[in-house]
C-alpha positions in Angstrom: -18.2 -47.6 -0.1 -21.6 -47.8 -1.4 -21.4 -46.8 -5.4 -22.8 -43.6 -5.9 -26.6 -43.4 -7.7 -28.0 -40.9 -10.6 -31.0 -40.2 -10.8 -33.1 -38.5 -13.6 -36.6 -37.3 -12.6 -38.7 -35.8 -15.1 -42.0 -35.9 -13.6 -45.1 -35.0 -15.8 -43.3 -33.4 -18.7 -43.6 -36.0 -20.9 -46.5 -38.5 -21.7 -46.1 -42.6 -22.3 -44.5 -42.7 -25.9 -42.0 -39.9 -25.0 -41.0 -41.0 -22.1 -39.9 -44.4 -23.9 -38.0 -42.5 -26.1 -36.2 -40.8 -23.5 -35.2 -44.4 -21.7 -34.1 -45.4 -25.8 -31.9 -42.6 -26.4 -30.5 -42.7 -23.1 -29.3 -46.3 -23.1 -26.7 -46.2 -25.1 -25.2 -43.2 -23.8 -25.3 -44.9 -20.1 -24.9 -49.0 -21.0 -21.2 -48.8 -20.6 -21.2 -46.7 -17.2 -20.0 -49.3 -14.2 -18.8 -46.7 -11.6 -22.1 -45.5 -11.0 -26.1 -46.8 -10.8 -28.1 -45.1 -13.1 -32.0 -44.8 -12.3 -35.0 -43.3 -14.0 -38.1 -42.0 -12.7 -40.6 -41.6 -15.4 -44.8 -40.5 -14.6 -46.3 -42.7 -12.5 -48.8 -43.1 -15.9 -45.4 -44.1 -17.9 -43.9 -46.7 -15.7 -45.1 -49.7 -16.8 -44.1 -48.8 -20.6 -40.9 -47.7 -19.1 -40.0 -50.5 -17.6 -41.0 -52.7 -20.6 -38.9 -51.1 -22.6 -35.9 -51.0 -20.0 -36.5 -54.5 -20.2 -36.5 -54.9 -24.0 -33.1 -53.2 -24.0 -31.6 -55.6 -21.7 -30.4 -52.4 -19.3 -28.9 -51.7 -16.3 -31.0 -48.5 -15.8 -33.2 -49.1 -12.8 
């Protein structure tokens, strides 16, 4: 059975520096999750920083 995929999708309510602090304080609180795959979807404008920071963190968070 394919594992089952959360999604957060915040659209344009948040602007490049908030929405890295969104992906910070959420990593902890989803690095030990294995059952499920955990994806973000940031501003188009935001995903670059996003990802960096995703990145940075070493996480799992697609």
């Amino acid at each position: 059975m394919p594992m089952p995929l959360i999604a957060g999708n915040w659209k344009m309510h948040k602007d490049h520096r908030q929405a890295v602090e969104l992906v910070r304080e959420l990593h902890p609180l989803l690095v030990d999750l294995r059952e499920v795959e955990v994806a973000v979807c940031p501003p188009f404008t935001a995903l670059s920083d996003v990802a960096r920071a995703l990145q940075e963190l070493g996480s799992g968070i697609k």
